[in-house]
C-alpha positions as a Markdown table, in Angstrom:
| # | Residue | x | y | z |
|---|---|---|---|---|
| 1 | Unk | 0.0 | 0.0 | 0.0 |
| 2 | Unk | 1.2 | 3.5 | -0.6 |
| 3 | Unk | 0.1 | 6.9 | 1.3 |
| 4 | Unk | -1.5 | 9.2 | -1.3 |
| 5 | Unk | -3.7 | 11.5 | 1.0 |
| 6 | Unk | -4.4 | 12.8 | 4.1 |
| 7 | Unk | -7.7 | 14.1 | 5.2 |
| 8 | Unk | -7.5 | 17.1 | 6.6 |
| 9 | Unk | -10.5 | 18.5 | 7.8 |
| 10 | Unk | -14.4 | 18.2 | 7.4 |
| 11 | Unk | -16.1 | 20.1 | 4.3 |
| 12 | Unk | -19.7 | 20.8 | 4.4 |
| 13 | Unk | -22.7 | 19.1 | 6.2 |
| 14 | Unk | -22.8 | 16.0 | 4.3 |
| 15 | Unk | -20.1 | 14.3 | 5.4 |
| 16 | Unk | -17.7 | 15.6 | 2.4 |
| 17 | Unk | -14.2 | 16.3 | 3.8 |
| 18 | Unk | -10.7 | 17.7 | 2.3 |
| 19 | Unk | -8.0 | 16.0 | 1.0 |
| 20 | Unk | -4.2 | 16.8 | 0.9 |
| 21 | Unk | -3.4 | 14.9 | -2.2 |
| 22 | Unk | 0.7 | 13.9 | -2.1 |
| 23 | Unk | 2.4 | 13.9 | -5.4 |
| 24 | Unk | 2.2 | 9.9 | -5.2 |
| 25 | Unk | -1.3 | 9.9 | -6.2 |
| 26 | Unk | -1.8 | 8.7 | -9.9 |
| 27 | Unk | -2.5 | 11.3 | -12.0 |
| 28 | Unk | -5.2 | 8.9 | -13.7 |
| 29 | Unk | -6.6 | 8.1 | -10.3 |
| 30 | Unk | -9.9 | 7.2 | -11.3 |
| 31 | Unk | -12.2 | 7.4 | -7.8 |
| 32 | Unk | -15.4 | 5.9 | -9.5 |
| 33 | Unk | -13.0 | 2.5 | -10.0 |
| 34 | Unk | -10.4 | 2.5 | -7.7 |
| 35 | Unk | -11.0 | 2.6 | -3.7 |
| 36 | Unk | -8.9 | 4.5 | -1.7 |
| 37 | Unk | -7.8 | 2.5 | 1.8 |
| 38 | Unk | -7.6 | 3.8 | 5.9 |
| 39 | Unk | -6.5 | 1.6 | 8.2 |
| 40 | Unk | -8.3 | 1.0 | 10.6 |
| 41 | Unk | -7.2 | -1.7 | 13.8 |
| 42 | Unk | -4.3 | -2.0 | 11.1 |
| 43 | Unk | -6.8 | -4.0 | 8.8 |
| 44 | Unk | -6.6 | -1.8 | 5.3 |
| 45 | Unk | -10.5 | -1.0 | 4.9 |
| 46 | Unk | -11.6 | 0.3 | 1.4 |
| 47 | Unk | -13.4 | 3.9 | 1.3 |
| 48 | Unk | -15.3 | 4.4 | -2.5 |
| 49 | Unk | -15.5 | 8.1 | -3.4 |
| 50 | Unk | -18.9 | 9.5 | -4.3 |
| 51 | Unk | -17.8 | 12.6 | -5.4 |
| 52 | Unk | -13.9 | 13.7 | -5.9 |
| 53 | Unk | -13.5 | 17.2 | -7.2 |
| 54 | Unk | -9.7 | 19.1 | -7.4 |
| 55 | Unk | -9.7 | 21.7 | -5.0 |
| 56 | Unk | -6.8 | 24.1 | -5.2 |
| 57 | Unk | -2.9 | 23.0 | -6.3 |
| 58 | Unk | -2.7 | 19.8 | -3.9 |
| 59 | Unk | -6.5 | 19.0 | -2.3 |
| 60 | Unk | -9.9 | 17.6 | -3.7 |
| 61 | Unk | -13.0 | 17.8 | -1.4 |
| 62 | Unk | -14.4 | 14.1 | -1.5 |
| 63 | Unk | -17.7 | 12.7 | -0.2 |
| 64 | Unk | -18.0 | 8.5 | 0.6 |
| 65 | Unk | -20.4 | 6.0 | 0.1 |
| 66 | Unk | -21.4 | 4.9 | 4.0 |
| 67 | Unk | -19.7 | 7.9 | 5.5 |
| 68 | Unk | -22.7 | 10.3 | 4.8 |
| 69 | Unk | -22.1 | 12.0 | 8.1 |
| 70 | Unk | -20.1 | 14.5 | 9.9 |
| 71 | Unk | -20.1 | 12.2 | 13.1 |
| 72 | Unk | -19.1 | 9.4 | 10.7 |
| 73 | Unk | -16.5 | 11.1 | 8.9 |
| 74 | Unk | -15.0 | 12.7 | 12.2 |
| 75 | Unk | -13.1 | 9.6 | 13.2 |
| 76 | Unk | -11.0 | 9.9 | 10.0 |
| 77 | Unk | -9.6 | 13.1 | 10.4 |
| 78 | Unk | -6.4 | 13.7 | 10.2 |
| 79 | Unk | -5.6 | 10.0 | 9.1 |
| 80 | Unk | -3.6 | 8.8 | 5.6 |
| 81 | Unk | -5.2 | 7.4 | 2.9 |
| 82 | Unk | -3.9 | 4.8 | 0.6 |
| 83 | Unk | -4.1 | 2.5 | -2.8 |
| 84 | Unk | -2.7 | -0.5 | -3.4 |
| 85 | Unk | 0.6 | 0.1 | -5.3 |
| 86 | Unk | 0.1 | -0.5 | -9.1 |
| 87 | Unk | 2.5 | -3.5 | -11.1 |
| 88 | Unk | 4.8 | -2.4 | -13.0 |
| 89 | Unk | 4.9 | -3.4 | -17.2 |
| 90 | Unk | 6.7 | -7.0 | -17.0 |
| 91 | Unk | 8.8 | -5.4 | -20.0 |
| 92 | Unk | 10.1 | -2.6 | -17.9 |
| 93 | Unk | 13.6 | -2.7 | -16.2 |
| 94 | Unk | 16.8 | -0.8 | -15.4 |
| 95 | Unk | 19.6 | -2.2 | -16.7 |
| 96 | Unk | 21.6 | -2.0 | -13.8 |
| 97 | Unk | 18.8 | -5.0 | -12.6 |
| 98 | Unk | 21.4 | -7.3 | -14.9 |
| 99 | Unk | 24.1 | -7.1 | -12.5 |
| 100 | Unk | 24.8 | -10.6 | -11.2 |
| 101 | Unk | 23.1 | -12.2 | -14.6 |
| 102 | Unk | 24.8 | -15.7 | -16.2 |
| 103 | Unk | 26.1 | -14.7 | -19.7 |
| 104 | Unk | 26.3 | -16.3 | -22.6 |
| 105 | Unk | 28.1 | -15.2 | -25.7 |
| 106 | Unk | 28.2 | -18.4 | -28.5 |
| 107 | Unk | 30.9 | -20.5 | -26.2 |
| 108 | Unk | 31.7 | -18.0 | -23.9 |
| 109 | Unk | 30.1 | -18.2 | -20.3 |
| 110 | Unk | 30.5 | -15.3 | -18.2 |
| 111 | Unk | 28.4 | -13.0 | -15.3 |
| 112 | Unk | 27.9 | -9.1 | -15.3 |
| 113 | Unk | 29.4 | -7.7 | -12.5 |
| 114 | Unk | 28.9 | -4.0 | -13.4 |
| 115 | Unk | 26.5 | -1.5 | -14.9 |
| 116 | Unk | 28.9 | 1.7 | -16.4 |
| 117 | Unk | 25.8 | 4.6 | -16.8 |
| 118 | Unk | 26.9 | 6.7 | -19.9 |
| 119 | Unk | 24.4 | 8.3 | -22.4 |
| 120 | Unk | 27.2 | 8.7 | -24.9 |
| 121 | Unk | 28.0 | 4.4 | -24.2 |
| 122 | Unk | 26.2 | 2.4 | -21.5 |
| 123 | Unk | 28.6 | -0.4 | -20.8 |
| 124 | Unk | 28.4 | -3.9 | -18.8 |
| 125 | Unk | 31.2 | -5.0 | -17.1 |
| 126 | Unk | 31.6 | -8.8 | -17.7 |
| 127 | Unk | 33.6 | -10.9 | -16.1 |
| 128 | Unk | 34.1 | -14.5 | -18.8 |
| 129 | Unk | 35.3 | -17.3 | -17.4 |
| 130 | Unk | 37.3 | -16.1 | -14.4 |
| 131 | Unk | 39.5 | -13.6 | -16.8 |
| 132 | Unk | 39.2 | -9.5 | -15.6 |
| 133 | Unk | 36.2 | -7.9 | -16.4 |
| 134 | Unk | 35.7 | -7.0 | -19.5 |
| 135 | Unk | 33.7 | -3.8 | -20.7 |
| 136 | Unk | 30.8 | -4.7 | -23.4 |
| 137 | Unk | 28.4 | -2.3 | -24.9 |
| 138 | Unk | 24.8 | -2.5 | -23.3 |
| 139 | Unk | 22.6 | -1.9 | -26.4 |
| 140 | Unk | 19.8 | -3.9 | -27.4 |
| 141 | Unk | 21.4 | -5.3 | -31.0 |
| 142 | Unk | 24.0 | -7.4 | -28.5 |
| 143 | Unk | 21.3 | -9.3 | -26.4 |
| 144 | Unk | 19.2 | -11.9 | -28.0 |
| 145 | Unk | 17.2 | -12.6 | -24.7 |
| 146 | Unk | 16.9 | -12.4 | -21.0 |
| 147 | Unk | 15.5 | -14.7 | -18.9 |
| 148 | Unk | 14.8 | -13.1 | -15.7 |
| 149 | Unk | 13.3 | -15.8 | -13.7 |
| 150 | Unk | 16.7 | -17.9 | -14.8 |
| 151 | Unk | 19.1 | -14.8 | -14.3 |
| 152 | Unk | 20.2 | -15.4 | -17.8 |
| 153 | Unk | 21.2 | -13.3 | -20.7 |
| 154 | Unk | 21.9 | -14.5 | -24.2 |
| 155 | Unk | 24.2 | -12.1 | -26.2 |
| 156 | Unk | 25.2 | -11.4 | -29.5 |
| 157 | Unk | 28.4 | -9.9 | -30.1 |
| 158 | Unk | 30.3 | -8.7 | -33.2 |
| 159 | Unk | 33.3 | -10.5 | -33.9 |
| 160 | Unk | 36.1 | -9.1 | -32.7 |
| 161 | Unk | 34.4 | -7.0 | -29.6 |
| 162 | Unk | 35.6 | -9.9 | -27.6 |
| 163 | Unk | 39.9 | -9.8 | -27.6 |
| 164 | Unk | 39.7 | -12.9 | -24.9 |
């Protein structure tokens, strides 16, 4: 779960409060599918919005089904809100994730053992079969496939690269 509001004070006689929305709330939030979540007896209990409307830079005034009153509503002043964290695209990863991944280069067996960040050349330190590491372009022509549940990566590399 991940904080993305606190509400701050009452709004209204319907039971509507005000929210202080953090920066970690989605900006497609969609309240009329997505519950936001107080905790309650540290049990995560789902609050729907009725109404959500921005108010100001960082706050929305909000209305719940079931919490139609003041007195009902009181309680949850002043406490967090959160949503349950979203996945992340399967496809999506940094490349320093690779670090510690078995290699494979046509015979050649090896492990990354470093990321080098460049925007001119991103570079993987690989270390093949015990020798020093040695320094191989990370672009995507060099690596036929990844296997991330294996820790695998089958490369690609132009003869030549590889002075072993």
């Amino acid at each position: 779960m991940q904080a993305v509001a606190r509400i701050t004070k009452l709004f209204g006689t319907e039971g509507g409060v005000l929210l202080s929305l953090y920066t970690t709330l989605p900006e497609d939030f969609d309240p009329k599918t997505t519950p936001l979540f107080v905790m309650v007896d540290n049990l995560a209990v789902p609050l729907w919005c009725e109404s959500f409307e921005p108010h100001g830079a960082s706050g929305a005034r909000v209305t719940f089904a079931d919490l139609d009153t003041p007195k009902r509503i009181g309680e949850f002043i002043g406490r967090e809100l959160f949503m349950e964290e979203q996945e992340q695209d399967d496809d999506e990863f940094y490349m320093e994730d690779l670090i510690g991944f078995a290699v494979t280069a046509g015979k050649l067996r090896g492990e990354v053992t470093d990321f080098y960040d460049s925007e001119a050349n991103p570079l993987f330190g690989i270390t093949f079969e015990g020798r020093d590491e040695v320094l191989v372009p990370a672009a995507e022509e060099f690596i036929a496939a990844i296997d991330f549940d294996k820790r695998k990566i089958k490369m690609v590399l132009p003869e030549g690269l590889l002075e072993l």
